[in-house]
C-alpha positions as CSV (number, residue, x, y, z in Angstrom):
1,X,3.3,5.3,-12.0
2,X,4.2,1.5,-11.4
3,X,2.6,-1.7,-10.0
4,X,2.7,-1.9,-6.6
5,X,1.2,-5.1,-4.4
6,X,-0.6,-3.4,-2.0
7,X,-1.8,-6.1,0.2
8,X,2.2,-7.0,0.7
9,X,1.8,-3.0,2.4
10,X,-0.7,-3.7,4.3
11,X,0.4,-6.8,5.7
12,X,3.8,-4.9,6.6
13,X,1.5,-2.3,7.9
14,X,-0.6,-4.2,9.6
15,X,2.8,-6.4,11.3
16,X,4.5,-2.6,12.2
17,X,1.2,-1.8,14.2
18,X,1.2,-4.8,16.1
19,X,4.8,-5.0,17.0
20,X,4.2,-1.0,17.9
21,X,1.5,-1.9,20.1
22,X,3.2,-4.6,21.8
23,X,6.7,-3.0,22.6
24,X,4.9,0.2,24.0
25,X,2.4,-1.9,26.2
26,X,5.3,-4.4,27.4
27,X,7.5,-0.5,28.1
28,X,4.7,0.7,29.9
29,X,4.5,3.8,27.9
30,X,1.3,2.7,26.1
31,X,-0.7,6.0,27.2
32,X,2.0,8.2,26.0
33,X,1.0,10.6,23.6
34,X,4.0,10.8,21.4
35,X,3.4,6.1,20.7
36,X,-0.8,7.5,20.1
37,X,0.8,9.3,17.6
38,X,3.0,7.4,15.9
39,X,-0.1,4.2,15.6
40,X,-2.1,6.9,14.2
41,X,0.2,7.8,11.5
42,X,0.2,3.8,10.9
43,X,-3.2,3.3,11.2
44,X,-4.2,6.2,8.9
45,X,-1.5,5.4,6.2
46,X,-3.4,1.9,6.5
47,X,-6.7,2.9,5.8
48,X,-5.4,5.2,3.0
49,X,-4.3,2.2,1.4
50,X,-7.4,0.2,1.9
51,X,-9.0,3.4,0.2
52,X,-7.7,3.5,-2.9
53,X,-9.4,1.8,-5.8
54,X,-8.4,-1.1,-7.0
55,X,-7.7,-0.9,-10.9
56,X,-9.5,-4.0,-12.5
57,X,-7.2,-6.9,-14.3
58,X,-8.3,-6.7,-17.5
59,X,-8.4,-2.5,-17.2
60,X,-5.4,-1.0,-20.1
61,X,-2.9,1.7,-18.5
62,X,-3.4,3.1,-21.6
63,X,-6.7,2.4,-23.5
64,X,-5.0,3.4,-26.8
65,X,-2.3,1.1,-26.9
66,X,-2.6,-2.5,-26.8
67,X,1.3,-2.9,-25.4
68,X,-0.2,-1.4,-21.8
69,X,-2.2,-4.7,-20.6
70,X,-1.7,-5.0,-16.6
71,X,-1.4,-8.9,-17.3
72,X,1.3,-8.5,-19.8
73,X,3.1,-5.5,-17.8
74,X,6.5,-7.8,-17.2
75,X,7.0,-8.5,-21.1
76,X,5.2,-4.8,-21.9
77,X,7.2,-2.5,-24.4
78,X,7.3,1.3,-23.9
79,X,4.5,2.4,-25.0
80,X,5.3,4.5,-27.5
81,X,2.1,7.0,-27.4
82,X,3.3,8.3,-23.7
């Protein structure tokens, strides 16, 4: 697993939904079922991301080693109990 920054994906998200919205309504083809579609898939990739819990700063990948700290994860060592 690795660190992601999810609210960088949303915002690209969010920016991909818009810009679909607006090039289908500006083509004319905003009724069409294949564009409904595709902002689905967006929009539900979207709200999967907004689902997913949000692991607390101070929580250890690792609760047995004290080399897995989230706020030490750019100078972390390999763990060596993985």
């Amino acid at each position: 697993m690795r660190l992601i920054d999810a609210d960088e994906i949303e915002r690209i998200l969010n920016n991909a939904i818009q810009i679909q919205e607006g090039m289908s309504k500006e083509m004319g083809i905003e009724k069409d079922d294949f564009v409904h579609g595709e902002l689905k898939a967006y929009k539900d990739i979207l709200n999967g991301i907004k689902e997913q819990p949000t692991i607390p700063y101070d929580m250890k990948w690792n609760p047995e080693c004290e080399d897995c700290k989230p706020e030490d994860i750019y100078q972390c060592q390999l763990c060596r109990q993985r």
